[in-house]
N, C-alpha and C positions, 0 to 999 in steps of 0.2 A: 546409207542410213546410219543415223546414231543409235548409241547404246543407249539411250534412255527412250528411246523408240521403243524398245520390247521391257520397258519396265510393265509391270501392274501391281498393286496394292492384295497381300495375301494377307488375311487374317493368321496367327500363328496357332487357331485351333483347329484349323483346316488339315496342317499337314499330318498324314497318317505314320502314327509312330509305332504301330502295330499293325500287325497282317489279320485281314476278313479271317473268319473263322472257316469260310470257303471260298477259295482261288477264285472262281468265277462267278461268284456273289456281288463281284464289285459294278459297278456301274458305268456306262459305256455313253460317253458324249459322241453325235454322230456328227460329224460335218459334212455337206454335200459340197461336189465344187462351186456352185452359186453362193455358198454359205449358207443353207438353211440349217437347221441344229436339230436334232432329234434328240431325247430322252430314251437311254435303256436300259439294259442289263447285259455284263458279258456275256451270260448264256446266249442271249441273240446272236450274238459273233456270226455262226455258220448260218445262219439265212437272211445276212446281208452279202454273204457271199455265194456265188454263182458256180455250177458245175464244170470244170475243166480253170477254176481260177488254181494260183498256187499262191500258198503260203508260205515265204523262207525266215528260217527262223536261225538265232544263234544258237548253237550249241557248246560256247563257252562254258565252264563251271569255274565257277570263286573259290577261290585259296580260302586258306586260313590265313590271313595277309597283313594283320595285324599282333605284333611281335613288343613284348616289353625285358629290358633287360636292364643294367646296368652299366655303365665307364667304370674303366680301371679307377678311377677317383672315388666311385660311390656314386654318382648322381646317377637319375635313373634316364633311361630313355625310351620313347617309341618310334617302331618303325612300322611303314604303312608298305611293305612290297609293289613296287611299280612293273618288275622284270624279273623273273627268275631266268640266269644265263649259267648256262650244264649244271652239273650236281653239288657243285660247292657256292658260286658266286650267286649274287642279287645285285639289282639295283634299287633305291630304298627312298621313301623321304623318308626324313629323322628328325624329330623331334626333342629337345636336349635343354640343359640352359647354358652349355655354351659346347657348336659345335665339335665331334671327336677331329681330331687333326690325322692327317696320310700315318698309317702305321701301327695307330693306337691299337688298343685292344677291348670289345666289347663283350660284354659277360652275359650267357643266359641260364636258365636253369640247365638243370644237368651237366654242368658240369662243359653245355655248351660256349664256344666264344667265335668269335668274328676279329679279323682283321679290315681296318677301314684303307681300303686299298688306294682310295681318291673320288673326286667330284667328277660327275658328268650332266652339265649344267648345274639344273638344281636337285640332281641326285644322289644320294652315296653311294660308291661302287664298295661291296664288302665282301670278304671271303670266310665265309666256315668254315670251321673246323668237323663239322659233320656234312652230311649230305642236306641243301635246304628245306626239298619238301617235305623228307622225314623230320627238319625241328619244325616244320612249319604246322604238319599233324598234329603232333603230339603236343607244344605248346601255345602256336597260333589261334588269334583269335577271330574269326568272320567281322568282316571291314564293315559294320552299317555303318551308311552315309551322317554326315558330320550333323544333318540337320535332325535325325530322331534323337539327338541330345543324352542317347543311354548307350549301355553294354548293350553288348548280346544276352539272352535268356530265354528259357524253353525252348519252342525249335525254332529258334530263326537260321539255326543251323542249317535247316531242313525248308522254310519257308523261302529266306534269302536266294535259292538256288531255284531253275524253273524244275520242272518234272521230267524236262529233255535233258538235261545238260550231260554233257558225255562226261565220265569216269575218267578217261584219261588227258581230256583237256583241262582242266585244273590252274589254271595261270589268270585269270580275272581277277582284279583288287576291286571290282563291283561286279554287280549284276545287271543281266539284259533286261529291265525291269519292266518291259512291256511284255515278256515270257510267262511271268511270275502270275498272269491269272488262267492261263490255260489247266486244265487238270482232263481227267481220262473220259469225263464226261463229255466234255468241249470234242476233245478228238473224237470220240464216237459221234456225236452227231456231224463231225466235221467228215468223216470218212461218209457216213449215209449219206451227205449233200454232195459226193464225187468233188469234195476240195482235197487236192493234191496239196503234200510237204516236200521242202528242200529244205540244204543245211546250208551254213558257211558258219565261219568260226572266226570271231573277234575277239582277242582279248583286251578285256577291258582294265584300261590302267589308270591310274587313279587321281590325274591327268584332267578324267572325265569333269572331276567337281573343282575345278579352276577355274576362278572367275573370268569372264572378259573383260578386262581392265582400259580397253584402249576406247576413247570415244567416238573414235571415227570405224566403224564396224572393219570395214572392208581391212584392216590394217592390224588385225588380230592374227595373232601364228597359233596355229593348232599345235595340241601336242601327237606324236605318234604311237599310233597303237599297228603290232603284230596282224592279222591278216590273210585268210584263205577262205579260194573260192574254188570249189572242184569241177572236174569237167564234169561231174554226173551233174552237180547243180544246173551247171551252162546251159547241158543239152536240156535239162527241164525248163528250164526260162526259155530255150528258143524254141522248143516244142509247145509252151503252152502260147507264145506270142504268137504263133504261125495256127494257131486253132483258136484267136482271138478271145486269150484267155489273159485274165489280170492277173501281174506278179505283185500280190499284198505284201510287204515286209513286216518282219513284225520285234519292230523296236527299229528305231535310230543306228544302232549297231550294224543294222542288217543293211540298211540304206547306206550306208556310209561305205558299206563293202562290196555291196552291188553297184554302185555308181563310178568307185574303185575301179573296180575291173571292166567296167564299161568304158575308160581311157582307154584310148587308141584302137579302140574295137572299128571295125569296120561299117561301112549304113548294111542294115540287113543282117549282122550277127550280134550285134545286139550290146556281148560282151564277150569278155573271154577269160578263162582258168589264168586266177592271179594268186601269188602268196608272196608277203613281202609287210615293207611297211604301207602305211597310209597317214598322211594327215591334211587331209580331204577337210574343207571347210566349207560347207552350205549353207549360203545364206541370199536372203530373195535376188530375184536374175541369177540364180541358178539355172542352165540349160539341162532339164530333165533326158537319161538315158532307159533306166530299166523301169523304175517303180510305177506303178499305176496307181494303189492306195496304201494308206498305214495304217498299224495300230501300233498307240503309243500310249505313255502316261505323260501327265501333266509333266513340266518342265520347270526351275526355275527362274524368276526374273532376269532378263539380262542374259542369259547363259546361251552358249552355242546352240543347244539345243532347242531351244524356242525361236532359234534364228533358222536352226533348217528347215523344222516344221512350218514357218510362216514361208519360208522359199518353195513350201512342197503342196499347200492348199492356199496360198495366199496370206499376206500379211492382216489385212482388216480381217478376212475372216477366222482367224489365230485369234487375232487378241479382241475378236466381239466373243468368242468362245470362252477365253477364260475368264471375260468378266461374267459371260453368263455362268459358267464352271462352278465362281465366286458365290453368285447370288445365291447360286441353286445346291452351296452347302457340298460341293465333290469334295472329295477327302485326294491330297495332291501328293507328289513325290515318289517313292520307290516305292512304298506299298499303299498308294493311293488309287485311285480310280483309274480308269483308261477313256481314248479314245481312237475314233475309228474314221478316217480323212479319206476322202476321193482325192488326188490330184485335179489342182487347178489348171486346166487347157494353157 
């Protein structure tokens, strides 16, 4: 398939550049595997899904991953955290008007500085002088995605993150943005319908918002992101498969990790306890292992992401979705609307 396959036409007042005033307020496009569409509301979530189904969700949490400082020169620069490696090092894009060279030295407040140790790729390898998560706390700023066009302000501190996300996972330069409408309401009615949760943990690097450049789809390289699937997970996906129960993922993260670790699983185990890298690429003829449906949010044009979702319910019926999505006024992107996909047979 070409890249201009998974184009569509977004009007630029669609994309939501602020979060619902309620998590689960937002609105839920359904797609069945034939492709018919439903209209809904996220509250609906738990009674399109069925008793003994499991839900896996990421429990990633976002850095504070956006950092400004300045070169020994004066000029200022930004850095977008892709890796945090032990307590002194990162790997970084960097932003500059002309990059720091191996050695240099960069300046942040407090008194903080960085040595630029070297490139890997197209990363900066940099060493602090303090510990990074603590400059990253105290100066860093929450990475919203390039297309809401603003800062941070009021709580996207707080919105930007889902309501699971673990404390000490902390390493995502975004968020699992299909997480971000669940709230304590969702889970209670989620628990009353006997839907089951599990975890895994992707951290999301920033990687995520690189375009696909190349036009021959198949011929695109993923970037890698970090990666863990527990045995407590495993044994719940093979327990709720063997009690013909559906493993709903929930966000692209999730899929990417469960499919992950479904390489070199055996027929009948489904998957197996993995941590490591991945840069797992789906895109249609995909051979399905774990997932049965998703929920996700809109995607945009051209991007990997609208390539695995039409590989996970079908191509036609992805993009007759999002032109209906279009017509019908969804609000798209990280704090936009959701949907909810059966896998196509």
């Amino acid at each position: 398939m070409k890249l201009s396959d998974f184009h569509f036409d977004l009007p630029d007042e669609l994309i939501a550049r602020h979060p619902e005033p309620v998590r689960s307020a937002s609105r839920l496009l359904c797609v069945e595997a034939g492709g018919a569409l439903a209209h809904r509301r996220f509250a609906d979530l738990p009674g399109l899904l069925q008793p003994g189904d499991l839900l896996v969700m990421n429990d990633t949490r976002v850095l504070a991953a956006r950092l400004f400082g300045e070169k020994e020169s004066g000029g200022r620069i930004e850095l977008l955290v892709e890796r945090v490696q032990g307590s002194h090092e990162l790997l970084c894009h960097l932003r500059a008007s002309r990059s720091p060279r191996p050695g240099s030295r960069l300046k942040f407040a407090a008194g903080v500085e960085a040595e630029m140790l070297g490139r890997v790729d197209d990363l900066f390898h940099l060493r602090f002088s303090a510990p990074v998560l603590a400059v990253l706390a105290a100066q860093g700023e929450i990475p919203l995605p390039p297309y809401m066009t603003r800062r941070p302000e009021g709580d996207d501190s707080e919105r930007y993150q889902t309501v699971y996300a673990h404390p000490e996972k902390a390493a995502s330069a975004a968020a699992p943005t299909a997480g971000l409408h669940f709230d304590e309401s969702v889970f209670a009615a989620l628990e009353a319908r006997g839907v089951q949760r599990a975890y895994v943990t992707l951290h999301v690097g920033a990687g995520t918002f690189r375009p696909v450049k190349a036009e021959d789809v198949v011929s695109h390289k993923m970037h890698s992101e970090w990666l863990s699937v527990s045995p407590e997970t495993v044994a719940a996906i093979r327990e709720t498969k063997a009690r013909g129960g559906r493993v709903v993922a929930v966000g692209t993260t999730s899929v990417r990790s469960l499919e992950t670790a479904a390489r070199g699983a055996e027929p009948g185990e489904w998957l197996r306890p993995y941590e490591g890298e991945t840069d797992i690429f789906i895109y249609p003829g995909y051979d399905w292992r774990v997932v049965d449906a998703l929920v996700t949010n809109f995607h945009l044009p051209e991007s990997s992401l609208i390539m695995l979702v039409s590989a996970f319910a079908g191509y036609e019926n992805v993009m007759a979705a999002y032109r209906e999505a279009v017509a019908q006024r969804y609000r798209f992107f990280s704090y936009g609307d959701a949907m909810f996909l059966t896998r196509r047979p």
